[in-house]
C-alpha positions in Angstrom: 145.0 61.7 85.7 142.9 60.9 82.6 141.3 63.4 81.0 138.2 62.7 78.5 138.0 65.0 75.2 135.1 66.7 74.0 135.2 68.8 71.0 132.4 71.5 71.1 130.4 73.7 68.2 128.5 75.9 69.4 126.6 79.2 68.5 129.2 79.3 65.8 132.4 78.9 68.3 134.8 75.6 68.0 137.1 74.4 70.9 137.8 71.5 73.3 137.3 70.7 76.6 138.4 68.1 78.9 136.2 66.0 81.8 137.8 65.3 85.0 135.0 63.5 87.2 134.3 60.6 88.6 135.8 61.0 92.3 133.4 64.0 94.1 130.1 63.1 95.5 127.1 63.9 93.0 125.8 66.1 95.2 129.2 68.4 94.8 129.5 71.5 92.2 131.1 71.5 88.8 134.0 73.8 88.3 134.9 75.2 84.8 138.7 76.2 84.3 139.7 78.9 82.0 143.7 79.6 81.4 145.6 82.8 80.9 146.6 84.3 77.9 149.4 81.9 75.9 148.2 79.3 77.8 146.3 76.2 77.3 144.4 73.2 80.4 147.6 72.2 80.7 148.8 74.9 83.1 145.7 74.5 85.3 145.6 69.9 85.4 147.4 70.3 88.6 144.3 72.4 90.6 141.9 70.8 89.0 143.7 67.2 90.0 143.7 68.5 93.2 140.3 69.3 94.0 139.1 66.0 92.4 137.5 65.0 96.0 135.6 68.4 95.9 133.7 69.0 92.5 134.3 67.7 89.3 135.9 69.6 86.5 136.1 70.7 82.8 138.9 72.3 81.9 138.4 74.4 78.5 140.9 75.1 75.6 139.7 78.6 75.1 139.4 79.3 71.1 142.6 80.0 69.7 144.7 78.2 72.1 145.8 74.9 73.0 144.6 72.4 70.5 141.1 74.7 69.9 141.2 76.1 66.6 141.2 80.5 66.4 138.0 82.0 66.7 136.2 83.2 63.7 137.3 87.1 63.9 138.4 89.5 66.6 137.1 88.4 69.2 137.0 90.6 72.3 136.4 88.9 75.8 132.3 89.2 75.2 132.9 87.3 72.3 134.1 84.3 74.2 131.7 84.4 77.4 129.0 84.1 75.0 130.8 81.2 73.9 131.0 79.9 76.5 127.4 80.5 77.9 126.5 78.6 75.0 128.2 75.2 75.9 127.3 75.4 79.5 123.6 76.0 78.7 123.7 72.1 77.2 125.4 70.8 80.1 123.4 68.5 82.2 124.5 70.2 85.5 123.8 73.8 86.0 125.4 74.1 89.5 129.1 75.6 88.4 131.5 77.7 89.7 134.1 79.1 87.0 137.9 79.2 88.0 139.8 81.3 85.9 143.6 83.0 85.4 144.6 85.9 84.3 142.9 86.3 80.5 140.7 83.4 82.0 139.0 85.9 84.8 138.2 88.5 81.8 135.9 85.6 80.2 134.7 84.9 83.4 133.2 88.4 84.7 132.1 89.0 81.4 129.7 85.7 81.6 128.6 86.4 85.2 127.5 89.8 84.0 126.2 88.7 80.2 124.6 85.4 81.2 124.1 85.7 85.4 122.6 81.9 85.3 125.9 80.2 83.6 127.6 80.0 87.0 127.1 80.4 90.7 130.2 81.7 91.3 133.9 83.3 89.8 137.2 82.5 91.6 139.2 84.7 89.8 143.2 84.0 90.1 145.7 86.7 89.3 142.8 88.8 87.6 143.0 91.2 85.0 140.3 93.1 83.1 141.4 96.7 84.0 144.0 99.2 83.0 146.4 99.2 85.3 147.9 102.7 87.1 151.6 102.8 86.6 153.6 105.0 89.2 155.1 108.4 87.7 158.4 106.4 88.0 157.6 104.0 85.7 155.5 106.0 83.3 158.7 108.1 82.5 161.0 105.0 82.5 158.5 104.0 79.6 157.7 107.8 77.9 160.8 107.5 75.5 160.3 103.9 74.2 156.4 104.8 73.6 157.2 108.2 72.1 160.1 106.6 69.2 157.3 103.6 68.8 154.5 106.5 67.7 157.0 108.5 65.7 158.3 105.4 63.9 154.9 104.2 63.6 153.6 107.4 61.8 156.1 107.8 59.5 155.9 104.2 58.8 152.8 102.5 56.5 151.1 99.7 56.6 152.7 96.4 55.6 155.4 94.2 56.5 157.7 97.3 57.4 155.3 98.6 60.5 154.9 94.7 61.5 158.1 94.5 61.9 158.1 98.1 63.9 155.0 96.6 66.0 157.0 93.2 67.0 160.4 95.6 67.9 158.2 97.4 70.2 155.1 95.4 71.5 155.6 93.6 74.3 156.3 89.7 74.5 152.7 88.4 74.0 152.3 91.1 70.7 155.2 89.4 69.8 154.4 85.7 70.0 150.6 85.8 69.3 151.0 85.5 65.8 147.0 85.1 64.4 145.9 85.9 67.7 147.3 89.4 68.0 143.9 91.2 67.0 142.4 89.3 69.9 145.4 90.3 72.2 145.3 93.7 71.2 140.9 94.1 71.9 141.4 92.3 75.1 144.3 94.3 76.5 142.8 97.3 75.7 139.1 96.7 77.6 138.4 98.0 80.8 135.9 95.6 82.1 135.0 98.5 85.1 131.1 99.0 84.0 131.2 94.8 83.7 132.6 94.2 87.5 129.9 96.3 88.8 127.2 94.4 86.8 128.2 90.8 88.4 125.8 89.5 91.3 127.4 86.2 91.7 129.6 85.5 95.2 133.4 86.1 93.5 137.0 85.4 95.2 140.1 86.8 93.9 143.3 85.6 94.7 146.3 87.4 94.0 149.8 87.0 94.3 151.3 90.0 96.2 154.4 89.9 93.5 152.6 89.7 90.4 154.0 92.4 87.8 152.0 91.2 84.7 148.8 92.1 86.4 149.7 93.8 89.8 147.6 93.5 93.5 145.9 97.1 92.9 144.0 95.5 89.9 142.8 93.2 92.0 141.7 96.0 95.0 140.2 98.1 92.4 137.8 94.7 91.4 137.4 93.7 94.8 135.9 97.2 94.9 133.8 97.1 92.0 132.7 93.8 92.4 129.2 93.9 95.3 130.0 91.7 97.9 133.5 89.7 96.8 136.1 88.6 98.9 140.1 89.0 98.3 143.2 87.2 99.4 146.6 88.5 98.5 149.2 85.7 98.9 152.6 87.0 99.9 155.6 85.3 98.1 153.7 84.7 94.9 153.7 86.2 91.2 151.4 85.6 88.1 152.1 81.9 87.3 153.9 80.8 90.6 150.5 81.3 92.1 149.3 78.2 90.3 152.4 75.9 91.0 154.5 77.2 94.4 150.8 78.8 95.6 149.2 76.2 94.9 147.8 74.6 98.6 146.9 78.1 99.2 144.5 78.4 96.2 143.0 75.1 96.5 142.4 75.8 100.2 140.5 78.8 99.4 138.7 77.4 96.1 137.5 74.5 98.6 136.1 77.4 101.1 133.9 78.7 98.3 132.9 75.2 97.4 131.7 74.4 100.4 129.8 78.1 101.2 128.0 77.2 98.4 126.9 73.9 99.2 
């Protein structure tokens, strides 16, 4: 599939996108696809190819990843809907549906509920955005690892020596995000509760019943939140098999929205 480049600046934000069109009807609805944390398009080409008879795409390198350059501070998932709502705003077509993934799903509710007109809809694939609630099991499991982290980490000052204590402890995206760790750290630690409740767009999640990174009852507790959405937990499938194995299922379902919308 070729993809066409575009390199955007906008309200002070830098990153790139990519146009897949060409093959839906003009009468047919945009979609906008946002990837999960340590991810870039790349891991969502294969949907969007898929869905090419349906809607046209863009598919976004969010700031900071893929070949977009970082964002100019901390940004915390605000930071980037409004970034976002600024390209879209110049966009000829104003009929768009926003597809994201994990990390992807906090930019998404956070520009339904900032900027209400940017889209028409959210289809939100294993979503995240709130804390999650841990068993007692597996809060104790974690007690003593958290509890030498804190002790370490007071006795330790700042510098290279509690860097190095923060990548022995934090988990495998503190460790790799390199530049990006502020914005990993902000964005783990929002709880987008108050921002679910404000969205008024139709929304679909889709979660994959054996997701650990961001498990189902996140999902049920935004299917909750969220007036009105509709949620579809797909047996078999974890955080990023949901894209590749699950992904029939999800196109199916994207198509459904598509078409309710028509």
């Amino acid at each position: 599939m070729q993809l066409q480049r575009q390199d955007i600046d906008t309200a002070g934000a830098r990153f790139t996108a990519y146009r897949c069109g060409g093959a839906a009807p003009a009468t047919a609805l945009e979609v906008i696809w946002a990837h999960g944390w340590a991810h870039s398009h790349t891991s969502l080409v294969p949907l969007a190819e898929a869905m090419r008879a349906h809607a046209d795409s863009w598919l976004v390198d969010l700031p900071g990843f893929g070949a977009s350059p970082l964002p100019p501070g901390p940004w915390g998932t605000a930071d980037y809907a409004d970034a976002m709502a600024g390209w879209l705003a110049d966009l000829p077509s104003k009929r768009r549906v926003w597809v994201g993934h994990s990390f992807g799903c906090r930019v998404g509710l956070q520009l339904a509920a900032r900027h209400p007109d940017s889209v028409k809809a959210l289809f939100l694939i294993a979503a995240a955005g709130l804390q999650p609630r841990r068993s007692l099991w597996v809060r104790a499991r974690r007690m003593p690892r958290r509890m030498a982290f804190r002790m370490l980490r007071a006795v330790t000052p700042e510098g290279p020596a509690r860097d190095r204590l923060r990548e022995r402890y934090g988990s495998s995206d503190y460790r790799t995000a390199g530049a990006m760790r502020p914005v990993l750290v902000k964005a783990v630690g929002e709880d987008l509760s108050d921002v679910a409740r404000r969205v008024r767009v139709p929304v679909v999640l889709v979660h994959g019943e054996a997701d650990t990174e961001s498990p189902p009852e996140i999902a049920a507790r935004l299917h909750a939140l969220i007036p009105g959405s509709r949620l579809h937990l797909l047996r078999g499938f974890d955080h990023l098999t949901i894209l590749s194995d699950g992904r029939h299922q999800v196109t199916h379902l994207l198509g459904e929205l598509l078409e309710s919308l028509r």
